[in-house]
C-alpha positions in Angstrom: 0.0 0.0 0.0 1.4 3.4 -1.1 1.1 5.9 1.8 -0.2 9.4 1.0 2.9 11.1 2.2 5.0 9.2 -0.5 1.9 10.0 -3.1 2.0 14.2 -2.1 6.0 14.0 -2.3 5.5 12.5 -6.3 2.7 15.0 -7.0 4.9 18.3 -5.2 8.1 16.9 -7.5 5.8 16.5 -10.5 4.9 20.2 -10.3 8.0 21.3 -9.6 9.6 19.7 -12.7 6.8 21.5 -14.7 7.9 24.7 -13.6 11.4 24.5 -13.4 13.0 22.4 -16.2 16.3 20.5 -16.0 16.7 20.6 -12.2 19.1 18.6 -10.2 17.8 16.6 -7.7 20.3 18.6 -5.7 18.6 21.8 -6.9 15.3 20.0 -6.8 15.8 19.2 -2.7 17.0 22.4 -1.9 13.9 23.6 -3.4 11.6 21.7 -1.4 13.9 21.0 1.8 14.1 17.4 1.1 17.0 14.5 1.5 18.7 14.6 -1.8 18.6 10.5 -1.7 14.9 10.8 -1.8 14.7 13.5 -4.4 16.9 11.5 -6.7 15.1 8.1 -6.1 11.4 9.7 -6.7 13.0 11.2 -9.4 14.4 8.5 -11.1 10.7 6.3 -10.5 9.0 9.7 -12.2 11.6 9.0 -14.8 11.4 5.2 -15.0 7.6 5.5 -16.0 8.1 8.3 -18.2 6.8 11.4 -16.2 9.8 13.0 -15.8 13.0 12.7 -18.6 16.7 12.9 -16.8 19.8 14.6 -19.4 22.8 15.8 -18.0 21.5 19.0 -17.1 18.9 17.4 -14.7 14.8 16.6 -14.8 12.6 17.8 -17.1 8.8 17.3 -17.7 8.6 13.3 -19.4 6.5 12.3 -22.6 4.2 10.8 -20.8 3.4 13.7 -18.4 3.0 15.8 -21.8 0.9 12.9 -23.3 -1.8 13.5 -20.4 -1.3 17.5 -21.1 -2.3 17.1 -24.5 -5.4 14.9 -23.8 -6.9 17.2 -21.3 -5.3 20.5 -22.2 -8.5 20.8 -24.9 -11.1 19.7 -22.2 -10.6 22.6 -20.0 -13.7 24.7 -19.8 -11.8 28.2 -19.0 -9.7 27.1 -22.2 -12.7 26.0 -24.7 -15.0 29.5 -23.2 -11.6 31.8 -23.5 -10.4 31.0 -26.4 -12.6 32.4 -29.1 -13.2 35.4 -26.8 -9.3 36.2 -26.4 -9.1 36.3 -30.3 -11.9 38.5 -30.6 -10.3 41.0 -28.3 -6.8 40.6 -30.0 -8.9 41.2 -32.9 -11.0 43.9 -31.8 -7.9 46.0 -30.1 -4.9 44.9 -31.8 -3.6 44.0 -28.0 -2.4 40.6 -26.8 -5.0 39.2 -24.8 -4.4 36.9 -21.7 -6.1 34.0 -19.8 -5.0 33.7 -16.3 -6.0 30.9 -13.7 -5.5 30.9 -9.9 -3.6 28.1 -8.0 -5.5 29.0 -4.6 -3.7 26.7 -2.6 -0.4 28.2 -3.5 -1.5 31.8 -3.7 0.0 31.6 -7.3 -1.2 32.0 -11.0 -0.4 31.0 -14.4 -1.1 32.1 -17.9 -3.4 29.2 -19.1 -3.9 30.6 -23.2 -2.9 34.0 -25.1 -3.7 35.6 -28.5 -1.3 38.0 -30.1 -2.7 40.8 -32.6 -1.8 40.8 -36.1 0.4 43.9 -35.2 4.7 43.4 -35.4 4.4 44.2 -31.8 4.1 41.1 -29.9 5.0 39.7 -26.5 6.7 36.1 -26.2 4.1 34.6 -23.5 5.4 32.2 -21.5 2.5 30.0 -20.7 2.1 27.4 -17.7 4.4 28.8 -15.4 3.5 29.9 -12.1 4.0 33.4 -10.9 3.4 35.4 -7.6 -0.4 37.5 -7.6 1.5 40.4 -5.8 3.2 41.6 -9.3 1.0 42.5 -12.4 -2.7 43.4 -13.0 -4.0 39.7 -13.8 -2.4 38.7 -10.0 -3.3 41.9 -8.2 -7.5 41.7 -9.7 -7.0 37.7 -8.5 -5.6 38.3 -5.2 -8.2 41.3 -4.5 -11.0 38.5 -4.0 -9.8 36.5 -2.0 -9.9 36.0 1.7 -7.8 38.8 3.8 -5.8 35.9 5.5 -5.0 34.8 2.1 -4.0 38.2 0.9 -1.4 38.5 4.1 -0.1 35.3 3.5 0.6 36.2 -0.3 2.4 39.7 0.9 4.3 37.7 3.9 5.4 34.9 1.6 6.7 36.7 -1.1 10.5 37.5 -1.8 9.9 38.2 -5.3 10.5 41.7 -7.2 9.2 43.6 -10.3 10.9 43.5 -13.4 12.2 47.1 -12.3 13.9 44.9 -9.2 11.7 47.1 -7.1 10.7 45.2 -3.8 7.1 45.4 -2.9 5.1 48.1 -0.9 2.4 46.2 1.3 0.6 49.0 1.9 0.7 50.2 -1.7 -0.3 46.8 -2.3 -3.1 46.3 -0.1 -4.3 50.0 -1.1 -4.6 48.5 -4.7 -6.1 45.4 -3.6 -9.2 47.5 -2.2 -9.6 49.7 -5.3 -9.9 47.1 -7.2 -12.3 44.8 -5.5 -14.6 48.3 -5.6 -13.4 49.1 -9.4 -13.2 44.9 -10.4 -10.6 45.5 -12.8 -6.6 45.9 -12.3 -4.2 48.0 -14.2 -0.1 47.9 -13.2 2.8 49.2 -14.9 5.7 47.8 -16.1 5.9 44.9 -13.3 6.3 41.6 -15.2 7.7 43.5 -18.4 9.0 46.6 -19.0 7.7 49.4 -21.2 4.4 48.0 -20.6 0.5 47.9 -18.9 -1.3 45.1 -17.6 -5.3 45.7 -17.3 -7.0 42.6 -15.8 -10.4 41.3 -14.8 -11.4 38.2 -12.8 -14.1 36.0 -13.8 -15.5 33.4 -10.9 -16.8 30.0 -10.5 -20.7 28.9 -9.4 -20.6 30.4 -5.6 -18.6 33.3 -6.2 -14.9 32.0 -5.9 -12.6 33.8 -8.0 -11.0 31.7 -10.2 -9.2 33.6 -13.5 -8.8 36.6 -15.4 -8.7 37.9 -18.7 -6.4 40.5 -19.6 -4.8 43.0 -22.0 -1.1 43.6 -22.4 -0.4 46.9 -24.3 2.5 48.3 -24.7 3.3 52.1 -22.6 3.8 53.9 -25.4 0.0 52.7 -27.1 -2.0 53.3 -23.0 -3.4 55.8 -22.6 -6.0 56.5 -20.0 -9.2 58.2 -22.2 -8.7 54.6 -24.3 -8.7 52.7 -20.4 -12.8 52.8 -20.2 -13.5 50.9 -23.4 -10.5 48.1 -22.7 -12.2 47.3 -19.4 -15.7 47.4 -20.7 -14.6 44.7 -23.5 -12.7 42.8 -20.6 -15.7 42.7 -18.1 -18.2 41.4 -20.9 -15.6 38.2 -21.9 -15.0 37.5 -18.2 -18.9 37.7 -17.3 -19.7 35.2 -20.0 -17.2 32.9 -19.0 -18.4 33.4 -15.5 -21.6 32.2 -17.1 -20.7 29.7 -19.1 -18.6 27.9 -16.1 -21.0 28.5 -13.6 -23.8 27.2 -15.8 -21.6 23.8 -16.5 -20.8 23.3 -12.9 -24.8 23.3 -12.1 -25.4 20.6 -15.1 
């Protein structure tokens, strides 16, 4: 019988070779403050049966792990709803458009889909990888609705800086965090990438539990704040269907 401490320590190293590729298991243990024997044997099982893939530079994400991604990656409801709506913003704007999801349990998010506009001026969106909700407008509009326990333990937590290498400012933070639970939208400049302006707004599941965001990212020099009205108008409407279309699933 497998015990569920050994199953939680395969699941943690699973998601930790998903967002960091080619760690050591010395890297990976340091990580997680974990014996690197034990590491290196879960690793090498996650490797033996194809969920994780060992080179010389360390662990990566296996074929089989990316087999299962590929089989449920189209299933996602937030990714079958967002989709046509993200091109039709791209399209409508000539902005690229963002879905975000939150990891509650980690206080973290990730950029689940994009859509870049026919314009030369694109951003290289790094999707799937887990990022802090204290930086950027998609993780500040997420963080605003949630529990104020769960917003302290986000600021506490965190050791991360803009892109600027600015530290954070709780109490610029949490004065954010209530204008935009009373605005519901998010706009942040230049945190995640420079010489530009996140504008986010969440979208929630049946019961009122925020779960996502979509979002524009527009370059400084395009922003300006008499355009600011219409973006968010256009972002509200595409997150309030998918908050329908979600909630209306979950009550099937």
């Amino acid at each position: 019988m497998v015990e569920p401490g050994a199953i939680n320590r395969v699941l943690t190293l699973i998601s930790l070779i998903s967002d960091h590729p080619e760690l050591t298991a010395k890297q990976a243990a340091a990580l997680l403050g974990w014996p690197v024997s034990t590491t290196h044997r879960l690793l090498r099982k996650l490797a033996e049966a194809e969920f994780a893939a060992q080179s010389e530079r360390g662990f990566s994400a296996g074929m089989e792990l990316y087999r299962i991604a590929g089989r449920l990656g189209p299933k996602v409801p937030f990714l079958r709803i967002a989709e046509p709506l993200l091109q039709a913003l791209s399209a409508r704007f000539n902005e690229t458009s963002l879905l975000t999801i939150l990891e509650r349990r980690q206080l973290q998010m990730y950029i689940a889909l994009s859509a870049a506009p026919a314009d030369p001026m694109r951003y290289i969106i790094e999707l799937n990888r887990t990022a802090p909700l204290v930086w950027g407008a998609s993780g500040r509009a997420l963080l605003a609705f949630l529990r104020q326990d769960e917003i302290e333990r986000a600021i506490e937590s965190n050791d991360a800086r803009n892109v600027r290498g600015e530290a954070l400012d709780p109490a610029e933070l949490r004065a954010q965090l209530a204008t935009i639970a009373a605005d519901g939208y998010a706009v942040t400049h230049a945190h995640r990438t420079l010489n530009s302006v996140g504008i986010a707004v969440p979208f929630f599941a049946a019961g009122g539990q925020v779960v996502g965001c979509v979002a524009f990212q527009v370059p400084s020099f395009r922003f300006t704040e008499e355009g600011l009205p219409e973006l968010v108008g256009a972002l509200k409407d595409a997150a309030a269907v998918i908050s329908q279309q979600v909630g209306a699933q979950a009550q099937v």
